[in-house]
C-alpha positions in Angstrom: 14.3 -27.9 16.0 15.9 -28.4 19.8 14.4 -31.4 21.6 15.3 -33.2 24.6 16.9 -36.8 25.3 13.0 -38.1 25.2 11.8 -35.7 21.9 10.4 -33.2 23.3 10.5 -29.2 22.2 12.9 -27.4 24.6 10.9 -24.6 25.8 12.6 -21.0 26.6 12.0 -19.5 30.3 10.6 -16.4 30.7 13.6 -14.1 30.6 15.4 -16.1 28.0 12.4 -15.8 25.7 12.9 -12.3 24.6 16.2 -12.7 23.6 16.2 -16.0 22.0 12.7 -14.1 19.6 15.5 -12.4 18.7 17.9 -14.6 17.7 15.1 -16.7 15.8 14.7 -13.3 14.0 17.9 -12.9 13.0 18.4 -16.3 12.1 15.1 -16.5 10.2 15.8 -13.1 8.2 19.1 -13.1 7.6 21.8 -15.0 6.8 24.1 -14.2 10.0 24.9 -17.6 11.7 23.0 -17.0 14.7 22.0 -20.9 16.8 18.7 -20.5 18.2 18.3 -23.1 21.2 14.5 -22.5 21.2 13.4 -22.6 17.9 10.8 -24.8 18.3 9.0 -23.3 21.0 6.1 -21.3 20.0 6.5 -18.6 22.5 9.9 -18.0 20.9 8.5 -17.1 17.4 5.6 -15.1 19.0 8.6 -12.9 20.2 10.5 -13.1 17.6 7.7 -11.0 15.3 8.5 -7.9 17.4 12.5 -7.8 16.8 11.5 -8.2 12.6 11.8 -3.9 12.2 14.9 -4.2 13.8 16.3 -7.1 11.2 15.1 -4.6 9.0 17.1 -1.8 9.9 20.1 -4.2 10.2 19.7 -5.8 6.8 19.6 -2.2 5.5 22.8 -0.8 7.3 24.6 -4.1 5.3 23.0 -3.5 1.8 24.0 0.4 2.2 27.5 0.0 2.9 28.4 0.6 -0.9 26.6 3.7 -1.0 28.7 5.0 2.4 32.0 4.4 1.7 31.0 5.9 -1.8 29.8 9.1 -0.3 31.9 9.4 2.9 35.6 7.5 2.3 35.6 7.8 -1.4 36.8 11.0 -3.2 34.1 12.4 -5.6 35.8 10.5 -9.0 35.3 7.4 -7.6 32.5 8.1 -5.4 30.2 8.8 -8.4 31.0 5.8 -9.9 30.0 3.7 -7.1 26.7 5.8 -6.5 25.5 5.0 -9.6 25.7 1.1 -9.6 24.8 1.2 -5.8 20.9 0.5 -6.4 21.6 -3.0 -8.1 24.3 -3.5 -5.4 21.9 -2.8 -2.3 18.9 -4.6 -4.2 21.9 -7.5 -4.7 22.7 -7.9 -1.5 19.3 -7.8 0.2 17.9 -10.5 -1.5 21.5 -12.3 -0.5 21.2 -11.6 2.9 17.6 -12.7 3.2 18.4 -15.5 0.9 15.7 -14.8 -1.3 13.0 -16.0 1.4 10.8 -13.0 0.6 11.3 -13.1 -2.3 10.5 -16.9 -3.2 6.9 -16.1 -1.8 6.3 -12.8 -4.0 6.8 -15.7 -6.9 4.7 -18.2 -5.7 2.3 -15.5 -5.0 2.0 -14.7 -8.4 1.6 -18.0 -10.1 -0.7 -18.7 -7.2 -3.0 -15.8 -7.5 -3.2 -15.3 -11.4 -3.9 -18.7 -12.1 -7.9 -18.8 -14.1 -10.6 -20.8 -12.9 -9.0 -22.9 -9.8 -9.9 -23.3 -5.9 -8.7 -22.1 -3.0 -6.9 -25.8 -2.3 -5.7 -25.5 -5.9 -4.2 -21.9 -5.4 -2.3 -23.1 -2.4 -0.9 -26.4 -3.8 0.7 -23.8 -6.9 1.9 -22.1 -4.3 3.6 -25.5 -2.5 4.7 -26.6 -6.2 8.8 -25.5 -6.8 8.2 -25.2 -9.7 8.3 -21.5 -11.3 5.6 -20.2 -13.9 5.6 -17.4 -16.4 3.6 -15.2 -14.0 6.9 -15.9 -11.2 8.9 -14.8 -13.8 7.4 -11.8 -15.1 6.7 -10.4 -11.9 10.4 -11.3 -10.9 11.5 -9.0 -13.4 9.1 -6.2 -12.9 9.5 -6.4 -9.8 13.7 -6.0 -9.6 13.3 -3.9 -12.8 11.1 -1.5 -10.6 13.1 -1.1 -7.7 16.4 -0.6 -9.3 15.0 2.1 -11.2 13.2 4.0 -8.2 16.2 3.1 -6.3 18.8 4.8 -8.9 16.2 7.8 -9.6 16.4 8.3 -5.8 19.8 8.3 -5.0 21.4 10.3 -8.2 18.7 12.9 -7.1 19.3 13.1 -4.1 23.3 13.0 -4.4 23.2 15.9 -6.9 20.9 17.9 -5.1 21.7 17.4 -1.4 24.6 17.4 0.3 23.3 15.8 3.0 24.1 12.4 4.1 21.4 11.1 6.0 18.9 12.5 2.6 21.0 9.2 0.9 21.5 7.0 3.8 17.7 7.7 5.6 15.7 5.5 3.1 17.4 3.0 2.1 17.3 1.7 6.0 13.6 2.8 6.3 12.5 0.5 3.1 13.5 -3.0 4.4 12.9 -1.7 8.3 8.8 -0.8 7.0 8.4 -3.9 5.2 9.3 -6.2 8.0 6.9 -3.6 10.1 4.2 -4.7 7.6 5.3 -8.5 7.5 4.6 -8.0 11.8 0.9 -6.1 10.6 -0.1 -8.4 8.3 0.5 -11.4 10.7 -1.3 -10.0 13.3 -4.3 -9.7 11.6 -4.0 -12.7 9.5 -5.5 -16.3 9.7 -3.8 -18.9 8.3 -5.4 -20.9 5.8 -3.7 -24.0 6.3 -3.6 -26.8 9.4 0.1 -26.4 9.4 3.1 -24.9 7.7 5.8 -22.3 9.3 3.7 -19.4 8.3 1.3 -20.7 11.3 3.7 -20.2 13.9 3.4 -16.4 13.7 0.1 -16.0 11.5 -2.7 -14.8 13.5 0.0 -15.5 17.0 1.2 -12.1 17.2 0.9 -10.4 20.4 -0.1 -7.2 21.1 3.0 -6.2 23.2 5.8 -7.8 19.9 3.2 -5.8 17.4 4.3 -2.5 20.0 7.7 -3.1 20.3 8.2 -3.8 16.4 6.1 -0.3 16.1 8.5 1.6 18.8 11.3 0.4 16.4 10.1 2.1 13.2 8.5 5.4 15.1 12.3 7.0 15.4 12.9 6.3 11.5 9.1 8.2 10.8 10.7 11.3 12.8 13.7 11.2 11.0 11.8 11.3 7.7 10.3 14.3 9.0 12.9 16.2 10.0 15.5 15.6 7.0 12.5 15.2 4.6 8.7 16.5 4.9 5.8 15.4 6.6 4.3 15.2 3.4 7.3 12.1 2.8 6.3 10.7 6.1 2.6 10.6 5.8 2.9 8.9 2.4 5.6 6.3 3.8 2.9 5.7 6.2 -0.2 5.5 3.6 1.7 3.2 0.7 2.9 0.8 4.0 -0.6 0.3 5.5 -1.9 0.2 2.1 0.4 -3.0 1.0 -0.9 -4.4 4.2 -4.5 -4.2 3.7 -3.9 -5.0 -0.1 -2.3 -8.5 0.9 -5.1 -9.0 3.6 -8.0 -8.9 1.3 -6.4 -10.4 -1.9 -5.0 -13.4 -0.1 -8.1 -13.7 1.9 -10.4 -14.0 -1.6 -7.9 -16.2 -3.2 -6.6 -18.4 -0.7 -8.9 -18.2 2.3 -6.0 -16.5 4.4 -2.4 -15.3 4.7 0.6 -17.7 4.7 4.6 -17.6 4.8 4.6 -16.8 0.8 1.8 -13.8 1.3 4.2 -12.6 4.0 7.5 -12.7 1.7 5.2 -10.8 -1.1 4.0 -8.1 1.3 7.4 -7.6 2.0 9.0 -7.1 -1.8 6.1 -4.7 -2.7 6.3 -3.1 0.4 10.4 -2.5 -0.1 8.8 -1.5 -3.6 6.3 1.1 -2.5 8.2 2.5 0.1 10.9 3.2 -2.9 8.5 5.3 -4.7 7.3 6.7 -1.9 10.3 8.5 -1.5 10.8 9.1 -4.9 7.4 10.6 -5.5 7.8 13.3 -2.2 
């Protein structure tokens, strides 16, 4: 965190804000090694909830590489080969380039929530604790388990059925671009349950023009699910994405009194889940 030579939090002007929210993004996100001057103002990170789509959309474009060169550069021996170990390559390489934030709170989320008989304090000091339970770990391995297999069931169908790039490329950039839109959602209406933590900076501090931007971002990838899919694809994208959001809302709210960084990462993985099967299902 920037300070000052007397300690104090170096605070962003106004038309430095926007751009440094985005850096903070990017930074936060990803792994690119992006320096964020501001990182400690809170305007920054207010701002920096509206560019999270958009780290989405980038994240995907990096995990999907494999799958392009496979089905553009690559003639159709190879090509096939590569198609079919892409899903554990792009599911690979997301959780790399994200380091494994998200992912570390979908774990603590589910020692936290299916521990019997304990408080809301109690829930949230499993949740604190590094150590990993046998509820982290099953979970972990559903959870990878289920979207390498939506993933492969998605992309062999749709490379032997269409020869269509965008039908392979489309949504795998629209699953980690709608579950940073429902990370931005799910902060926004949100409280946090704690007095401090780094979830707090953007919990319940989302403003109503970074919640529009981050929804302008995703809007383009909707249309393009309509046009090279179906509406019937769209609407359902739409439906399992506000569901996940509402889901996490409630539960963490009954269990935990609120949403924090770890209910953010878990909205996130079953979201990128979902959002799978979504497209699977249509």
């Amino acid at each position: 965190m920037s300070t000052d030579e007397n300690g104090n939090i170096l605070k962003a002007g106004p038309i430095m804000v926007p751009l440094q929210g985005f850096l903070l993004a990017l930074s936060f996100l990803t792994r690119l090694p992006v320096k964020v001057k501001y990182a400690g103002d809170p305007a920054v990170w207010k701002w920096s909830t509206a560019f999270y789509p958009l780290c989405g959309i980038i994240l995907g474009i990096f995990a999907l590489l494999p799958l392009f060169i496979a089905a553009v550069v690559t003639p159709p021996s190879i090509s096939l080969r590569i198609i079919l170990i892409t899903p554990f390559i792009y599911v690979a390489l997301l959780q790399w380039f994200t380091r494994m934030l998200h992912f570390d709170g979908f774990c603590d989320c589910c020692d936290a929530f299916t521990a019997m008989s304990v408080s809301k304090e109690r829930r949230l000091e499993i949740m604190k604790d590094p150590h990993v339970g046998s509820s982290a770990v099953g979970g972990a391995i559903l959870l990878l388990l289920g979207k390498t297999t939506a993933l492969y069931l998605l992309i062999t169908t749709n490379s032997f059925i269409s020869d269509n790039v965008a039908a392979l490329i489309l949504p795998l950039i629209a699953i980690p671009a709608f579950a940073r839109f429902a990370i931005v959602c799910l902060a926004a209406i949100g409280t946090y349950p704690r007095k401090t933590g780094t979830g707090a900076f953007i919990v319940g501090n989302v403003s109503f023009l970074s919640l529009f931007i981050a929804a302008i971002t995703v809007i383009p990838i909707f249309w393009l699910i309509f046009k090279y899919f179906s509406i019937y694809t769209m609407l359902l994208c739409f439906f399992v994405t506000a569901f996940g959001i509402f889901y996490w809302k409630i539960k963490s709210g009954h269990k935990i009194g609120g949403v924090t960084g770890d209910v953010l990462g878990a909205c996130c993985e079953t979201t990128e889940f979902a959002i799978a099967l979504a497209f699977l299902i249509a």
